[in-house]
C-alpha positions as CSV (number, residue, x, y, z in Angstrom):
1,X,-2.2,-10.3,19.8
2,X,-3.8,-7.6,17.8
3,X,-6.2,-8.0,14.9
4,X,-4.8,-6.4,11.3
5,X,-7.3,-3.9,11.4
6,X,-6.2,-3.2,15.2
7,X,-2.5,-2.7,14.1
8,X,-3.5,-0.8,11.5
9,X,-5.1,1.6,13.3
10,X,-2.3,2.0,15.7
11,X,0.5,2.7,13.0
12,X,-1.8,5.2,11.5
13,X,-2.1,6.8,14.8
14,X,1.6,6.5,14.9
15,X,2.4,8.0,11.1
16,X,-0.1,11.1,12.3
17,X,2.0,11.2,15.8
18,X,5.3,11.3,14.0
19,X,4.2,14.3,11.6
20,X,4.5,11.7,8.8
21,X,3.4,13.7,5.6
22,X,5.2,10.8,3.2
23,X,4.6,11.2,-0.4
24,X,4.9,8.7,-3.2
25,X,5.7,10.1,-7.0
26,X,4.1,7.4,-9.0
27,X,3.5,6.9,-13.2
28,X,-0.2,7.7,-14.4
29,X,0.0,4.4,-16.2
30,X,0.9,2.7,-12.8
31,X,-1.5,5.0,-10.6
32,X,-4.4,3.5,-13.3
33,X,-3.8,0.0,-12.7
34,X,-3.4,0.3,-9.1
35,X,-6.2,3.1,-8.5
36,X,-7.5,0.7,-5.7
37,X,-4.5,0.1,-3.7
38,X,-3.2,3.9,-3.9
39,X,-7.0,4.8,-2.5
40,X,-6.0,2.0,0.4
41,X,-2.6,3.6,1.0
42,X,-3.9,6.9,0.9
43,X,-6.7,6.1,3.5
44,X,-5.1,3.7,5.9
45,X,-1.6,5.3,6.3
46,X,-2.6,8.8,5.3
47,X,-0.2,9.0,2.9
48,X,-0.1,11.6,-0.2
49,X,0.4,10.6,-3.5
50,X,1.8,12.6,-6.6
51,X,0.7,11.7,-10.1
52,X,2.9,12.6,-12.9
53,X,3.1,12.0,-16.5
54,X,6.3,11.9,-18.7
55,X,8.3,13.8,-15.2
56,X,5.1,16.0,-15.1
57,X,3.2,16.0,-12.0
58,X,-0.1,16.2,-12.8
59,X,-2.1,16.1,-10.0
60,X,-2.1,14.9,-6.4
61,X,-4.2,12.1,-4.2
62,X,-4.1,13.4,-0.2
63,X,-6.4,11.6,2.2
64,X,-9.6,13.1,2.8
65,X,-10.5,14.3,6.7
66,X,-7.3,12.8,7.7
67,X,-6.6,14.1,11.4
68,X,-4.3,17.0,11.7
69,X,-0.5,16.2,12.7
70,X,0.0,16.6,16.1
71,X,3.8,16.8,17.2
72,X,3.4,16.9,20.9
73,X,2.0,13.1,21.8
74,X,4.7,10.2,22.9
75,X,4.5,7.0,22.0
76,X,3.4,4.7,24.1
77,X,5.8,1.2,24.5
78,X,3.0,-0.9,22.4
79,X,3.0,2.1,19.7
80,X,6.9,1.5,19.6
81,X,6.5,-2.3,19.1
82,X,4.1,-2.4,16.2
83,X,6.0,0.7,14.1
84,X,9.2,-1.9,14.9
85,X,7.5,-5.0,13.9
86,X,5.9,-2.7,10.9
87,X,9.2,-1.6,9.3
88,X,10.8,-4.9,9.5
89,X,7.8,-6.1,7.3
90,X,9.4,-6.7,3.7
91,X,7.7,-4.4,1.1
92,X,6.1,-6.5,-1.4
93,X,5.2,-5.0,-5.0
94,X,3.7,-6.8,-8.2
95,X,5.6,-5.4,-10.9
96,X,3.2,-6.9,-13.3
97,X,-0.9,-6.3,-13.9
98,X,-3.5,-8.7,-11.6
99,X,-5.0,-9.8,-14.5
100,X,-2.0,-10.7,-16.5
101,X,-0.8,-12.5,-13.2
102,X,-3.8,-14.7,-13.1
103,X,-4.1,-15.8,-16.9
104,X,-0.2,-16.5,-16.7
105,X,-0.8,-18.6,-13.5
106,X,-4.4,-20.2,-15.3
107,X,-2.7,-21.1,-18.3
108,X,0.0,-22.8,-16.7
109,X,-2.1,-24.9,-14.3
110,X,-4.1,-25.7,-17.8
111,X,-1.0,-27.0,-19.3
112,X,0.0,-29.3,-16.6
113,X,-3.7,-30.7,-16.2
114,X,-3.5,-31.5,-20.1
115,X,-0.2,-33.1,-19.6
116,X,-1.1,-34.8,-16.7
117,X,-4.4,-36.4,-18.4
118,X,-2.8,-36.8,-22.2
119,X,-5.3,-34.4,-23.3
């Protein structure tokens, strides 16, 4: 069984084989909360991502030194298996702030320690 950084590697490999250039158009707003995880997605999938403002694009994150596409490798039967179990992976997104996540969750566990104690 392969490690995640072992898979990761692979479907990168994969994305670069396949000519994948995929680009995501996402809010400034959003891109400034989630600066972190766009860098990640930009550096271990190699993808491209469009900032915009208002329907403005305003400027563009591309992954740096990111090999060039390469159309003429085949996949190898492991390569096929992983890009399979990839995409039947369910895409998870946190429509609200970390940090508004965790105070929600901190208050709530604070309310039911005060009602469990009588406090």
């Amino acid at each position: 069984m392969l490690d995640f950084l072992g898979a990761l590697t692979i479907l990168v490999n994969i994305i670069d084989i396949l000519g994948g250039n995929m680009e995501k158009v996402i809010d400034a707003t959003i891109a400034r909360r989630r600066l972190g995880t766009l860098l990640d997605e930009v550096y271990y999938k190699g993808e491209s991502i469009i900032i915009e403002r208002k329907g403005k694009k305003l400027a563009k994150i591309v992954p740096l030194n990111y090999p060039e596409k390469s159309n003429n490798k085949l996949l190898t039967p492991m390569q096929k298996k992983i890009l399979d179990e990839f995409n039947s992976l369910p895409i998870l997104e946190i429509e609200e702030e970390p940090t508004d996540l965790l105070r929600r969750m901190r208050k709530k566990r604070a309310a039911k320690s005060k009602a469990q104690y009588g406090i």
